[in-house]
Backbone as CSV, one residue per row, in Angstrom:
resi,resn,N_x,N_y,N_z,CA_x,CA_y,CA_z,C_x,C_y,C_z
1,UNK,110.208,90.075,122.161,109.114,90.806,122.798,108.071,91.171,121.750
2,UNK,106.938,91.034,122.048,105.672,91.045,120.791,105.534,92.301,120.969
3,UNK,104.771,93.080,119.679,104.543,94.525,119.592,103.288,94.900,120.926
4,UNK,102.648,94.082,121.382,101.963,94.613,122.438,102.826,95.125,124.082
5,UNK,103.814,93.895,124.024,104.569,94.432,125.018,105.622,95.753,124.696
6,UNK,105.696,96.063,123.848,106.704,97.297,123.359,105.373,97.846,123.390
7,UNK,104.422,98.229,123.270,103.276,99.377,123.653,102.995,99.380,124.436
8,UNK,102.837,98.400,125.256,102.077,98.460,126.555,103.280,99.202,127.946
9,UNK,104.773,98.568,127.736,105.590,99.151,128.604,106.011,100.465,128.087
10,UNK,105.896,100.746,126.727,106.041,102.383,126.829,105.243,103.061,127.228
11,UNK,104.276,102.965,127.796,103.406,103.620,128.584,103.888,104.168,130.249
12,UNK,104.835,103.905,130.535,105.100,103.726,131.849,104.912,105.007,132.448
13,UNK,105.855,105.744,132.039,106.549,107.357,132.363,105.012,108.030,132.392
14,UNK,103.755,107.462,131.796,102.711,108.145,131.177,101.526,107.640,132.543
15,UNK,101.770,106.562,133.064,100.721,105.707,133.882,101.384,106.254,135.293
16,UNK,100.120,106.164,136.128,100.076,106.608,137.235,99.240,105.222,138.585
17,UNK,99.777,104.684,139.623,98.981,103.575,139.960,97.900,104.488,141.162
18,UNK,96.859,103.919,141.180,95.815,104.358,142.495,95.195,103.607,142.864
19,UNK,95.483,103.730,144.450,94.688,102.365,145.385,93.921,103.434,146.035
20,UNK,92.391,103.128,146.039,91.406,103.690,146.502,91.285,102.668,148.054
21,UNK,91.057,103.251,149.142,91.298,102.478,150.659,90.029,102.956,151.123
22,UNK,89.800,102.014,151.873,88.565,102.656,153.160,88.604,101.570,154.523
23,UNK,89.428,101.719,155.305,89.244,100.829,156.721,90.018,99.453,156.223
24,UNK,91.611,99.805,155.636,92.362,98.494,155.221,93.414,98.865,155.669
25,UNK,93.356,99.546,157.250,94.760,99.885,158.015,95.668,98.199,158.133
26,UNK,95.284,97.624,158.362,95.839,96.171,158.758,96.606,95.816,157.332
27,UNK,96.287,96.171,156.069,96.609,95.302,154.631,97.314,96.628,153.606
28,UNK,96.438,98.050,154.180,97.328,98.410,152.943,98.811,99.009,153.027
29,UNK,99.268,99.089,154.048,101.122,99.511,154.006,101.651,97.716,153.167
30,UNK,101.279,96.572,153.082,101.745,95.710,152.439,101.374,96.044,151.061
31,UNK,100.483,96.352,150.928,100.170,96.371,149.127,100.805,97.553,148.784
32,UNK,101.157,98.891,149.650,101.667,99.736,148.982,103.487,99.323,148.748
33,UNK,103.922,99.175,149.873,105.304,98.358,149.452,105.466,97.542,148.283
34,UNK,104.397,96.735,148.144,104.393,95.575,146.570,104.664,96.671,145.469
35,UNK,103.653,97.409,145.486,103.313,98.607,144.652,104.679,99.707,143.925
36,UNK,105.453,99.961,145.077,106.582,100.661,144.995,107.146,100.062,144.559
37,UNK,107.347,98.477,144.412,108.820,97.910,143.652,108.133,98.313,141.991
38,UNK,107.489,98.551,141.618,106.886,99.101,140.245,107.648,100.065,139.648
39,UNK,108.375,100.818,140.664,108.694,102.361,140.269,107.862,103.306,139.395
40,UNK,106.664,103.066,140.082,106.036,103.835,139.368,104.902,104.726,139.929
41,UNK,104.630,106.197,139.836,103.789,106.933,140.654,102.714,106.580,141.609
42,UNK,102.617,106.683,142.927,101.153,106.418,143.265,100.657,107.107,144.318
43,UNK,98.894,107.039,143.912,98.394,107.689,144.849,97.623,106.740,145.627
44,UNK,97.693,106.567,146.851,96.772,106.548,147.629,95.326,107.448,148.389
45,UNK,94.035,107.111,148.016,93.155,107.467,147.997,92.370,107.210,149.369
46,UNK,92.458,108.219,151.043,91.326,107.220,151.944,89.897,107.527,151.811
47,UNK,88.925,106.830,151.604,87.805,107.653,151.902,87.035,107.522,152.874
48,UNK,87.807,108.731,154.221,87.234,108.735,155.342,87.163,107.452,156.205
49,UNK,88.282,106.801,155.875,88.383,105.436,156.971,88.230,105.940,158.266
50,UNK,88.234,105.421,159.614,87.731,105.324,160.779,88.255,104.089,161.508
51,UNK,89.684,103.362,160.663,90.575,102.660,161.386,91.919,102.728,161.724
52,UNK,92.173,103.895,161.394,93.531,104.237,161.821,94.242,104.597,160.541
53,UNK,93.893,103.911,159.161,94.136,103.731,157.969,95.089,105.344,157.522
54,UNK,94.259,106.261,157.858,95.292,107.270,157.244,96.238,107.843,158.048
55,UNK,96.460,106.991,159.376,97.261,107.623,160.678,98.887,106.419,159.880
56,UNK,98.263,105.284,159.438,99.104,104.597,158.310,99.573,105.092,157.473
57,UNK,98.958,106.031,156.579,99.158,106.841,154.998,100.370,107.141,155.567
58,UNK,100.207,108.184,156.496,101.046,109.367,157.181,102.851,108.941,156.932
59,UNK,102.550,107.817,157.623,103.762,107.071,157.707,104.537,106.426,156.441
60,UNK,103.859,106.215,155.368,104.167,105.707,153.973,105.148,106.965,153.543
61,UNK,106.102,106.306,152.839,107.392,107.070,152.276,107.418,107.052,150.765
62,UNK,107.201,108.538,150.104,107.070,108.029,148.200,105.889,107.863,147.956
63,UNK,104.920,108.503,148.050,103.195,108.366,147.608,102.361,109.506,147.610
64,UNK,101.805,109.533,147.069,100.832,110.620,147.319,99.357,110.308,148.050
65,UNK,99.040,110.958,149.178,98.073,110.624,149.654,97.138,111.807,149.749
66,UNK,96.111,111.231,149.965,94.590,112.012,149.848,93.624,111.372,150.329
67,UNK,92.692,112.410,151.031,91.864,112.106,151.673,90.413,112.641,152.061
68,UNK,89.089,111.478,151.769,87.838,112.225,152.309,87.845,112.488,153.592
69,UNK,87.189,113.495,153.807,86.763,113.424,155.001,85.696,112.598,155.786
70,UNK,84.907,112.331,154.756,83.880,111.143,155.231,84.009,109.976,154.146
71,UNK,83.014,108.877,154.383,83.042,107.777,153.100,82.397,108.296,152.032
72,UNK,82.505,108.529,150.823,82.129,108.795,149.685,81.392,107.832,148.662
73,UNK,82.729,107.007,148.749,82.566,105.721,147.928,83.554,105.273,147.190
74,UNK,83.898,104.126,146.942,85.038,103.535,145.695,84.795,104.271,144.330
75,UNK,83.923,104.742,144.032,83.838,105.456,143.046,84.306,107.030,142.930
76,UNK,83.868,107.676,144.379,84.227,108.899,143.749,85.751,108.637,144.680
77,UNK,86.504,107.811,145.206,88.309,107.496,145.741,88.773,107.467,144.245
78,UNK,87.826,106.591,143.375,89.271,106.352,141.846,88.959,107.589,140.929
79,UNK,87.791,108.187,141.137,87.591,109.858,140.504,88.373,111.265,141.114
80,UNK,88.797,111.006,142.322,89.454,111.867,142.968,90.979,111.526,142.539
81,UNK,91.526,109.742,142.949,92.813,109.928,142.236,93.057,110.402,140.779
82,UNK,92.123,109.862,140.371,92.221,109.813,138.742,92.283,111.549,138.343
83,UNK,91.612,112.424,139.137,91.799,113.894,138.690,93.289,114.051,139.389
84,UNK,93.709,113.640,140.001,95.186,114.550,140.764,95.885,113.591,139.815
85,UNK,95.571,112.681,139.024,96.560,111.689,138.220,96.977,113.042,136.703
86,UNK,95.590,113.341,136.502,95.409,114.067,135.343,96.051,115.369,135.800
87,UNK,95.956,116.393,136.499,96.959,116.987,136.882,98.352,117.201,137.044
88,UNK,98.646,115.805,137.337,100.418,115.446,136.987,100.595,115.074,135.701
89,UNK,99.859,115.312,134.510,99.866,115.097,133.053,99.870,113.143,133.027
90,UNK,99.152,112.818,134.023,99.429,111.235,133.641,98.599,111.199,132.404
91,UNK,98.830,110.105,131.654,97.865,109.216,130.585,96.992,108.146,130.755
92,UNK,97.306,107.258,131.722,96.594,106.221,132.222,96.813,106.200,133.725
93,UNK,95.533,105.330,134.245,95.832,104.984,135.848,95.605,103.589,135.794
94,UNK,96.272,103.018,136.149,96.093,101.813,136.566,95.613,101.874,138.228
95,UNK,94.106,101.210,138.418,94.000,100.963,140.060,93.714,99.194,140.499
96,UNK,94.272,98.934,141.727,93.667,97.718,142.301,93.320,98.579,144.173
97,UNK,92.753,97.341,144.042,92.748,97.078,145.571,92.905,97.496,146.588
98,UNK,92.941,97.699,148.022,94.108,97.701,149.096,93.359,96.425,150.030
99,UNK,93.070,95.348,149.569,92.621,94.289,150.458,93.972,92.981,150.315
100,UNK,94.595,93.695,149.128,95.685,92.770,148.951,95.557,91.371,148.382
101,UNK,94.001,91.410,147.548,94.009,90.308,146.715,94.739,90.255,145.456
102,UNK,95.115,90.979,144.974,96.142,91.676,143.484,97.409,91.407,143.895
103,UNK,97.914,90.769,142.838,99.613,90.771,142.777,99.826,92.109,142.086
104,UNK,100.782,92.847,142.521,101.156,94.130,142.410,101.665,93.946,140.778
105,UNK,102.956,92.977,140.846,103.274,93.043,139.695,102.312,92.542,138.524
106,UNK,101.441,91.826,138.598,100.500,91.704,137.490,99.837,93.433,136.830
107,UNK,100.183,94.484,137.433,100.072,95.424,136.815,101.191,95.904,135.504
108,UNK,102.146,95.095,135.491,103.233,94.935,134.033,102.067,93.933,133.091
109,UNK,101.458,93.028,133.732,100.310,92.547,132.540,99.236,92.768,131.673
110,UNK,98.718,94.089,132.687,97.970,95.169,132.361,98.624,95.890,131.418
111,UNK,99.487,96.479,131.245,100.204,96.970,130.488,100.811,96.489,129.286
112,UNK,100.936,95.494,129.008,101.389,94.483,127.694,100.477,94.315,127.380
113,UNK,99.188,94.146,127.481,97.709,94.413,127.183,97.321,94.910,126.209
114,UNK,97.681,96.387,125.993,97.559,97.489,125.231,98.209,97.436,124.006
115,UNK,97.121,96.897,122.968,97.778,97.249,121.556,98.514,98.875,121.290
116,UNK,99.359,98.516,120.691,100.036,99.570,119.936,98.422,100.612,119.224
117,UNK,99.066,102.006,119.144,98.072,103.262,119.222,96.435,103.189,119.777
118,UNK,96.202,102.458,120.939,95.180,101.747,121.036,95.058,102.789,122.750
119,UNK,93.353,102.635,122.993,93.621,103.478,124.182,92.132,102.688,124.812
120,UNK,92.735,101.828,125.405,91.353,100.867,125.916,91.531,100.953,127.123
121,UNK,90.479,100.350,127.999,90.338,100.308,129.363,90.553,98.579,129.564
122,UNK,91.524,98.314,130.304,91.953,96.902,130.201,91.342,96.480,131.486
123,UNK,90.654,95.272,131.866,90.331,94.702,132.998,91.281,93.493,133.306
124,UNK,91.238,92.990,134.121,92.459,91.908,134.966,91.286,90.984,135.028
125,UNK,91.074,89.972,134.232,90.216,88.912,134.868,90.857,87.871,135.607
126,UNK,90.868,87.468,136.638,90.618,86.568,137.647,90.529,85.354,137.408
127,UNK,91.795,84.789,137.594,91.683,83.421,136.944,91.095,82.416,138.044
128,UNK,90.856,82.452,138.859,90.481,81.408,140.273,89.510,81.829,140.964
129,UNK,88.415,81.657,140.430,87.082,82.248,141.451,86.776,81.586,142.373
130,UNK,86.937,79.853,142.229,86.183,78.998,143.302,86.698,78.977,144.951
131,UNK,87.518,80.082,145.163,88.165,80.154,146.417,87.242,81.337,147.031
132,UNK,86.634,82.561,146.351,85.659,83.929,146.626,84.502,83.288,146.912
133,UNK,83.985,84.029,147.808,82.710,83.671,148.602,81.507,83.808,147.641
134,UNK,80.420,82.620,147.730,79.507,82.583,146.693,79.014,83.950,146.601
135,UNK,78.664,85.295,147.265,78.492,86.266,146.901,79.096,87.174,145.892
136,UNK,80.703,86.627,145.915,81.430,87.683,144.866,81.398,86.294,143.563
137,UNK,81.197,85.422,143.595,80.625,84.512,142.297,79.548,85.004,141.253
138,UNK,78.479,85.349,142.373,77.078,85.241,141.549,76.968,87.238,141.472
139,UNK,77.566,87.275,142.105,77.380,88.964,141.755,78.382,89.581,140.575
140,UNK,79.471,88.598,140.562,80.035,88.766,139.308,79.081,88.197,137.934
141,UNK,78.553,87.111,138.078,78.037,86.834,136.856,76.668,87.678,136.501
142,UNK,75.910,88.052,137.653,75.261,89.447,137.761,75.576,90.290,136.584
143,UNK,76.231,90.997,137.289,77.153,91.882,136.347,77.641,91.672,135.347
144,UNK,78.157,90.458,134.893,78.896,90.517,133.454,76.990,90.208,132.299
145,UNK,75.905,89.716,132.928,75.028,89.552,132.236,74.194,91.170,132.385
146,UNK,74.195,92.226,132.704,73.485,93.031,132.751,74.644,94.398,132.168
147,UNK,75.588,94.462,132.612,76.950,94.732,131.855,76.286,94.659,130.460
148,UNK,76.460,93.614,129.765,76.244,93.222,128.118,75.126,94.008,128.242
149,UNK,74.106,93.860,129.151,72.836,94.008,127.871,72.845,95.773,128.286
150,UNK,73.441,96.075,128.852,73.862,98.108,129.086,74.320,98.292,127.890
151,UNK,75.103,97.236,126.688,76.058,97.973,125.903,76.917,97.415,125.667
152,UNK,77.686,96.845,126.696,79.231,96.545,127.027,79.516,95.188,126.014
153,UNK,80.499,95.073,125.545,80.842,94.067,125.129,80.312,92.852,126.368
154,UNK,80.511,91.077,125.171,80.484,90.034,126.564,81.687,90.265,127.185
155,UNK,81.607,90.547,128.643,83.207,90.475,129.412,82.981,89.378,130.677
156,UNK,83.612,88.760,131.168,84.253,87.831,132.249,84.255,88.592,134.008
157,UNK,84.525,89.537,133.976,84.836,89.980,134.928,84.873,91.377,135.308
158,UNK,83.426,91.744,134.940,82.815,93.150,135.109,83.369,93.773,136.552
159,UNK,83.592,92.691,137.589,83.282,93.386,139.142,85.344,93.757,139.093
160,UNK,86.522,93.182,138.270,87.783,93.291,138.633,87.892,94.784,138.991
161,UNK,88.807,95.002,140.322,88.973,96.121,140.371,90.544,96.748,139.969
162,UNK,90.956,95.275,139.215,92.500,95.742,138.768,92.135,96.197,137.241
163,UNK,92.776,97.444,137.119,91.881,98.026,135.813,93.133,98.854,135.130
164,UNK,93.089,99.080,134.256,93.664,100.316,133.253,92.791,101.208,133.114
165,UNK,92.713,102.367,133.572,91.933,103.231,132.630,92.595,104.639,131.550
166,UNK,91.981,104.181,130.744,92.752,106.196,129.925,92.169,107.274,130.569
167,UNK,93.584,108.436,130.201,93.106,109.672,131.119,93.230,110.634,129.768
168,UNK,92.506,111.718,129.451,91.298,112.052,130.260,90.319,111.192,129.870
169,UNK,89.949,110.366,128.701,88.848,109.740,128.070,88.124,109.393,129.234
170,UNK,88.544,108.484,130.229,87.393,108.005,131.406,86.463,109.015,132.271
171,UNK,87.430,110.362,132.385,87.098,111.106,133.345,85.934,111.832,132.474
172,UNK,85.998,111.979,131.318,84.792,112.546,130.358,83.613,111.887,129.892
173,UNK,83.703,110.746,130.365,82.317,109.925,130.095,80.901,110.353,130.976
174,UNK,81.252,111.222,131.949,80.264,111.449,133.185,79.587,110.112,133.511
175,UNK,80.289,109.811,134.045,79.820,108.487,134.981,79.016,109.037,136.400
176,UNK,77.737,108.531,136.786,77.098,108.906,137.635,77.474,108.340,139.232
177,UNK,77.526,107.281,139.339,78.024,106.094,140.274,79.159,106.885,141.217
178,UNK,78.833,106.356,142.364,80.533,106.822,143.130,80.341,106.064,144.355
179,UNK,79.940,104.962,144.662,80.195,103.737,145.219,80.675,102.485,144.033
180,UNK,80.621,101.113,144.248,81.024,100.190,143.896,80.244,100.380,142.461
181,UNK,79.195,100.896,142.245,78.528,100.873,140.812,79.514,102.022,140.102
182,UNK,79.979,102.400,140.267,81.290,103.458,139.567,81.835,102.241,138.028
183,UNK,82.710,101.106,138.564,83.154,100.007,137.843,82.032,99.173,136.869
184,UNK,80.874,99.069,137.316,80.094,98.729,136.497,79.788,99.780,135.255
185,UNK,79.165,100.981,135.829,78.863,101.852,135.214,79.913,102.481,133.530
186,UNK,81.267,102.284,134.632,82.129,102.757,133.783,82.252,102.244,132.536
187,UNK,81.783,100.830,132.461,82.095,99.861,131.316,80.984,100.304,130.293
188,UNK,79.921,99.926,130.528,79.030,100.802,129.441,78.900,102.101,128.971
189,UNK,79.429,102.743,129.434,79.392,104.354,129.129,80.748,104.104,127.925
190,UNK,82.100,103.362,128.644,83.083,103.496,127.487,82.838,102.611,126.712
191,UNK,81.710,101.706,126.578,81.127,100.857,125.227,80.574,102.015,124.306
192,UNK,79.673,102.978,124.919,78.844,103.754,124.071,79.767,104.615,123.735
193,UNK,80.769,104.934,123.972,81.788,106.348,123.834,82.600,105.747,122.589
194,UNK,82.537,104.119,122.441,83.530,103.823,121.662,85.172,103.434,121.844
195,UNK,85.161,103.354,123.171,86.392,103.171,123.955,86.578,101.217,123.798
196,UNK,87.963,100.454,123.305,87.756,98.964,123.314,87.577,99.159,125.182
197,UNK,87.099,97.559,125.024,87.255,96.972,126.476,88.489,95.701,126.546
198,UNK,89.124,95.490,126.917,90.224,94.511,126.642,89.732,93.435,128.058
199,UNK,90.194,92.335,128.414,90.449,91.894,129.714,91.796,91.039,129.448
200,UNK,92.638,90.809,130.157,94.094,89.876,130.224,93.852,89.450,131.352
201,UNK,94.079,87.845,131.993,94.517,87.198,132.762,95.459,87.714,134.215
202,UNK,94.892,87.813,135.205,95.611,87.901,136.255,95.608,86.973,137.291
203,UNK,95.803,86.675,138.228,96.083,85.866,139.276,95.340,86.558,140.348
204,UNK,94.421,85.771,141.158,94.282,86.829,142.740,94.439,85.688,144.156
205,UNK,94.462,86.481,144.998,94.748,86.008,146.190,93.654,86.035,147.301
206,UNK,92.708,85.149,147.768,91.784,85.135,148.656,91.888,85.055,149.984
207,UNK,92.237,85.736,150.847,92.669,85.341,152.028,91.133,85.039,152.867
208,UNK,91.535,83.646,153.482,90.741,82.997,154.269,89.958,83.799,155.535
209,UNK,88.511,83.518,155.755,87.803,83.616,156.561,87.987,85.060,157.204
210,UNK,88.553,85.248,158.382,88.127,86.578,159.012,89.408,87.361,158.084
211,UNK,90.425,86.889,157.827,91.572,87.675,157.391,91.251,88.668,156.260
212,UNK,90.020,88.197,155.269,89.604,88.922,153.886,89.183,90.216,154.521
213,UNK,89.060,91.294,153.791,88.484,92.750,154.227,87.493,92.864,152.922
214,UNK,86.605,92.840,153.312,85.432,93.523,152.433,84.156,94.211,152.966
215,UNK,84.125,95.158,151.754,82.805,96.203,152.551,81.852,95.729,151.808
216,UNK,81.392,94.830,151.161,80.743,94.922,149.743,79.394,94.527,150.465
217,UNK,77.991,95.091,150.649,77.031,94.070,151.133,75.835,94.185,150.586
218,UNK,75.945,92.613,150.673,74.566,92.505,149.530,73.756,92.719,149.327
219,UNK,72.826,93.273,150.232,71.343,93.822,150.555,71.831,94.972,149.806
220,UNK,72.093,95.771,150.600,72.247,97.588,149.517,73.095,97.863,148.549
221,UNK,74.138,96.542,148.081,74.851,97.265,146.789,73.717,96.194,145.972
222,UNK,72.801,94.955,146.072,72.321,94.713,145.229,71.134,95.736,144.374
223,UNK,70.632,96.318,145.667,69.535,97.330,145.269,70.411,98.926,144.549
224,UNK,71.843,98.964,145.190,72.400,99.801,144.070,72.710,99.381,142.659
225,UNK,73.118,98.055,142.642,73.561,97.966,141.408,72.214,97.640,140.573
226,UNK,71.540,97.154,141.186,69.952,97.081,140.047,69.598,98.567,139.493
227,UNK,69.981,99.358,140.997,69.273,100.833,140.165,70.119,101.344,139.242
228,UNK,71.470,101.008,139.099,72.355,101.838,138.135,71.760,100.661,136.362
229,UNK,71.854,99.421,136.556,71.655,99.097,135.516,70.221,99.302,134.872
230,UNK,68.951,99.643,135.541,67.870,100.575,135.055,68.306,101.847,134.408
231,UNK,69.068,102.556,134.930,69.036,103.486,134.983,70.458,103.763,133.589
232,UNK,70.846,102.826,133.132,71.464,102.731,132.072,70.953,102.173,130.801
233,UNK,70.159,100.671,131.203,69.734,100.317,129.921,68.726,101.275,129.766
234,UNK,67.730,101.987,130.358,66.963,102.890,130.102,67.509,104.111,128.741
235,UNK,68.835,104.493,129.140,68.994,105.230,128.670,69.792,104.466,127.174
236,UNK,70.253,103.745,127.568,70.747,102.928,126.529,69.449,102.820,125.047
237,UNK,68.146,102.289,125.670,67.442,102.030,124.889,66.389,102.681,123.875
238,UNK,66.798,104.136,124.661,66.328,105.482,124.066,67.345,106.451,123.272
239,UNK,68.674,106.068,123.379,70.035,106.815,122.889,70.174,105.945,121.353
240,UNK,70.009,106.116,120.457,70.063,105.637,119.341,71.158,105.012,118.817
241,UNK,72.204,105.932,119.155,73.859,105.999,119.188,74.683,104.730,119.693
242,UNK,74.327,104.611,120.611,74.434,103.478,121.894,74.188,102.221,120.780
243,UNK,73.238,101.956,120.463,73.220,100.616,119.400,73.879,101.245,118.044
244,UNK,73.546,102.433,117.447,75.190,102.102,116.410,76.111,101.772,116.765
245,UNK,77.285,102.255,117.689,78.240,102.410,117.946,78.429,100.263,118.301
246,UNK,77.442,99.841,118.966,77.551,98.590,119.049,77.670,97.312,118.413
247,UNK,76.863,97.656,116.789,76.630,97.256,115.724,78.082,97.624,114.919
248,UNK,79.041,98.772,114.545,79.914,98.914,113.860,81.015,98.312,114.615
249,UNK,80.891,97.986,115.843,82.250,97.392,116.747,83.049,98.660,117.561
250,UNK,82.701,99.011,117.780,83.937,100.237,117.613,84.004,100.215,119.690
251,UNK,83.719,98.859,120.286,83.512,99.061,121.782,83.903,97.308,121.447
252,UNK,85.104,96.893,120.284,85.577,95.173,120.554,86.228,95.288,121.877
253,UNK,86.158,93.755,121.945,87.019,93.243,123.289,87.995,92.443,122.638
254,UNK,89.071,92.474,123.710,90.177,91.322,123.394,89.790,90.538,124.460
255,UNK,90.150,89.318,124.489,90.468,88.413,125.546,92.126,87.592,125.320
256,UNK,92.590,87.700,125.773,94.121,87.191,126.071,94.211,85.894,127.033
């Protein structure tokens, strides 16, 4: 076993998993079952679904659940778990999905990830894109080109929502975002903070035509995500810090 996997699985007792949900009554009691063979903490996050979704939670055995009352956003679901994570003294959260494109256990990959005394935010890149609808293609490469020029190291797969994050370090970056620009956002802020960015290899699963669940739409998250990346390199390009910190390395990436 290489010294990354002896760091990365001693983390366990310390990591906490969170699936942020919104209207994935049909998919997420399967991903949370995957989830549980992990043995390992989780919260489920609804925000304000309107499909039955948390009349589902209810019924889940071994989880912690929580809930908006209205939609918020994917951003402020993994800020809400991520504070009740930090509360139970977790160290890291690992979150994916509840659309059930994530192999559950590829979250042990996430975790072997993690150099020894190292406290990075690991992303799951996606090894099989040509099966995702040309929208989640070009909005990924979107993102990984406007990503960089925020700060961020070059990364592959800015949009993964299978993630590591450190606790508290993430929750102290003040990230503005609390829809889908949350994940973008997050990456440049922990470039400028000095946090690595890692990505490791995962596997995903596309389920065909009507079966996929996605909220993602392009008209208004494009005009969100344009305004968050203004609204970063802006600040990026006036923060002085932001280009040291970029220049000494101290925001490397691994790729695995």
């Amino acid at each position: 076993m290489s010294p990354g996997h002896k760091a990365g699985r001693s983390h366990r007792h310390q990591t906490v998993v969170i699936i942020p949900t919104y209207n994935h009554g049909s998919r997420v009691e399967a991903v949370i079952a995957a989830v549980r063979r992990l043995h390992l903490p989780l919260i489920v996050v609804d925000d304000g679904s309107t499909d039955g979704t948390w009349q589902r939670l209810r019924a889940c055995r071994g989880i912690t659940r929580l809930r908006h009352r209205r939609n918020l956003g994917k951003g402020a679901a993994l800020i809400t778990g991520m504070r009740a994570a930090r509360q139970a003294s977790a160290r890291w959260a690992i979150t994916l999905d509840a659309d059930g494109q994530h192999r559950a256990q590829d979250a042990l990959v996430l975790l072997d990830a993690i150099p020894p005394k190292e406290r990075p935010i690991v992303l799951g890149r996606r090894r099989i894109m040509t099966q995702a609808p040309w929208t989640s293609r070009a909005g990924r490469e979107f993102s990984n080109f406007w990503v960089w020029v925020a700060g961020a190291p070059w990364l592959h797969d800015t949009q993964s929502g299978f993630r590591i994050y450190p606790l508290p370090e993430t929750l102290g970056l003040g990230v503005r975002a609390r829809r889908y620009q949350y994940e973008i956002e997050v990456l440049a802020r922990a470039a400028w903070a000095g946090i690595p960015i890692i990505e490791t290899p995962i596997e995903v699963i596309y389920q065909p035509g009507a079966a996929r669940i996605s909220h993602f739409r392009p008209g208004p998250d494009f005009i969100r995500n344009t305004a968050t990346f203004y609204h970063l390199i802006t600040h990026r390009v006036f923060t002085p810090r932001c280009w040291r910190r970029r220049r000494t390395g101290q925001n490397r990436r691994f790729i695995r």
